[in-house]
N, C-alpha and C positions, 0 to 999 in steps of 0.2 A: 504494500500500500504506500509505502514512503518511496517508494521508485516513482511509480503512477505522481505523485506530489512531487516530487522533484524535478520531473520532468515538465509537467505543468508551470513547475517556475520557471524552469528555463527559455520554454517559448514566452511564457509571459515575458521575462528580462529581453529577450530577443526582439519583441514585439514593441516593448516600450524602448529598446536602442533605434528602432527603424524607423517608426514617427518620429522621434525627436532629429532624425538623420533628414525626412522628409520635410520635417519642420522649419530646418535650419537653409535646406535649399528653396523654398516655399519665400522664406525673410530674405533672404540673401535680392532672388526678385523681383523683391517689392522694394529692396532696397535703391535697386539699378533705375526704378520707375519713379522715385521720389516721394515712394508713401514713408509715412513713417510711424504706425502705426494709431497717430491718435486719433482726432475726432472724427464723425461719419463727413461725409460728403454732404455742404449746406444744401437747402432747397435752391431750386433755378425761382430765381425773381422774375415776376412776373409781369411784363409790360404791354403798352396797348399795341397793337397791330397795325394801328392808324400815324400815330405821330413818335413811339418809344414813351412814352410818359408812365411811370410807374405807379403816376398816384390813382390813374382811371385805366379802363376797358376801353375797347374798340366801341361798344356798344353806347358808353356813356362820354364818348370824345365832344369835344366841340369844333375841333379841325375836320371833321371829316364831312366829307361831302353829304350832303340834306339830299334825301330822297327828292324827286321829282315830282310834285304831284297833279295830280287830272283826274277829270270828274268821270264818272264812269259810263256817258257817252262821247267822251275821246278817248278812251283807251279801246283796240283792238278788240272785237268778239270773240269769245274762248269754243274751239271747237267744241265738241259733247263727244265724238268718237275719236 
C-alpha cells in the first residue's frame, strides 16, 4: 500500500514541476508583450458616432444632420407587395 502512495507522490511532484515549468514559459510571454501582470484591461470609452464627443450619443448629438421632413402627401407611395 505505501508503494501505491508513493508513487502517487511522485506523479503528483512531477505534475506540480510541469505547471510551474509551463507557468514560467506562459510569464516569460506575457513578459515579451508588455503585460505585467496587474490590473484587467479598462473599459473602451464610449463616444458619439457623429462628432467623437464622449459626453452624448449619436442619437442625442446636436451636430448631426436633422432628419428631413415632408408631409405625407410628398413623400413616395409605399408598395403593398
Amino acid at each position: 500500500m505505501s508503494e501505491i502512495l508513493n508513487q502517487a507522490e511522485e506523479l503528483r511532484q512531477k505534475m506540480v514541476a510541469l505547471l510551474l515549468s509551463e507557468r514560467q514559459a506562459i510569464d516569460e510571454k506575457l513578459a515579451l508583450v508588455g503585460y505585467d501582470g496587474g490590473a484587467q484591461p479598462g473599459k473602451k470609452v464610449k463616444a458619439c458616432s457623429a462628432c467623437g464627443s464622449t459626453e452624448h450619443n449619436a442619437r442625442t448629438c446636436d451636430q448631426r444632420k436633422a432628419p428631413e421632413t415632408s408631409t405625407p402627401s410628398e413623400r413616395e407611395p409605399r408598395s403593398l407587395f
